[in-house]
N, C-alpha and C positions, 0 to 999 in steps of 0.2 A: 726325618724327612723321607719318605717314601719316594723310591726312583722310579720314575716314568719310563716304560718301555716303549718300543716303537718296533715297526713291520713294516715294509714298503707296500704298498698295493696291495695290500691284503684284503678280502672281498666275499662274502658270503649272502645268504638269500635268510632272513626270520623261520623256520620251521612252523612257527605257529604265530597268528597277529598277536601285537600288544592293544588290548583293548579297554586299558587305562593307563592316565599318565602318573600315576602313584606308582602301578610295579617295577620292581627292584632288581627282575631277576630276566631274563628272556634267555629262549632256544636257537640256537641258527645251526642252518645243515651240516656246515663243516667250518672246524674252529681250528683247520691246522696250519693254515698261512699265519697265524696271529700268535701274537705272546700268549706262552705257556700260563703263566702266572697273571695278578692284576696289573693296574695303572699302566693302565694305555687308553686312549680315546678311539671312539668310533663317531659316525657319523649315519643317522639314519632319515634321509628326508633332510630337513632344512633343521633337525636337532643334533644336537653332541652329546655324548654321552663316554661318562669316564668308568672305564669297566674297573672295576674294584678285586673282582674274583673270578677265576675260571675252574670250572669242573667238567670237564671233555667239552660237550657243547653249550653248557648253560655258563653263561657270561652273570654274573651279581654286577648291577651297574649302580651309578650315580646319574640320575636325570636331568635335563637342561643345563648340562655346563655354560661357560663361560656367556651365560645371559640369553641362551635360546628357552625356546619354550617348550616343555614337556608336550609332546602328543601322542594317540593311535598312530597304529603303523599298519599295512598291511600285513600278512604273512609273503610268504614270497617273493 
């Protein structure tokens, strides 16, 4: 069972939009309020998403968790 991490208030802006709901991976400006490592959730718009993998700024996610619906996002 993989452990779910958490961060209070942690908070960043997309670096680049997602401009489909299939991608896997996104950029955000600064990824250093948040878990080092995966398994933690975010929140982008009215979607959840459960980050699997972090490498400096690119987050590897899972898409519409818990019954939301994948979408585009702006950048910024």
């Amino acid at each position: 069972m993989a452990i779910e991490r958490f961060a209070n208030n942690a908070a960043t802006t997309l670096s680049a939009a997602i401009t489909s709901t299939t991608v896997t991976s996104l950029t955000v400006t600064d990824a250093s309020a948040f878990p080092a490592s995966g398994n933690f959730r975010i929140k982008i718009e009215d979607e959840l998403l459960i980050v699997t993998g972090v490498a400096g700024t690119t987050f590897t996610v899972t898409r519409g968790a818990e019954g939301t619906t994948a979408a585009t996002h702006a950048s910024g």
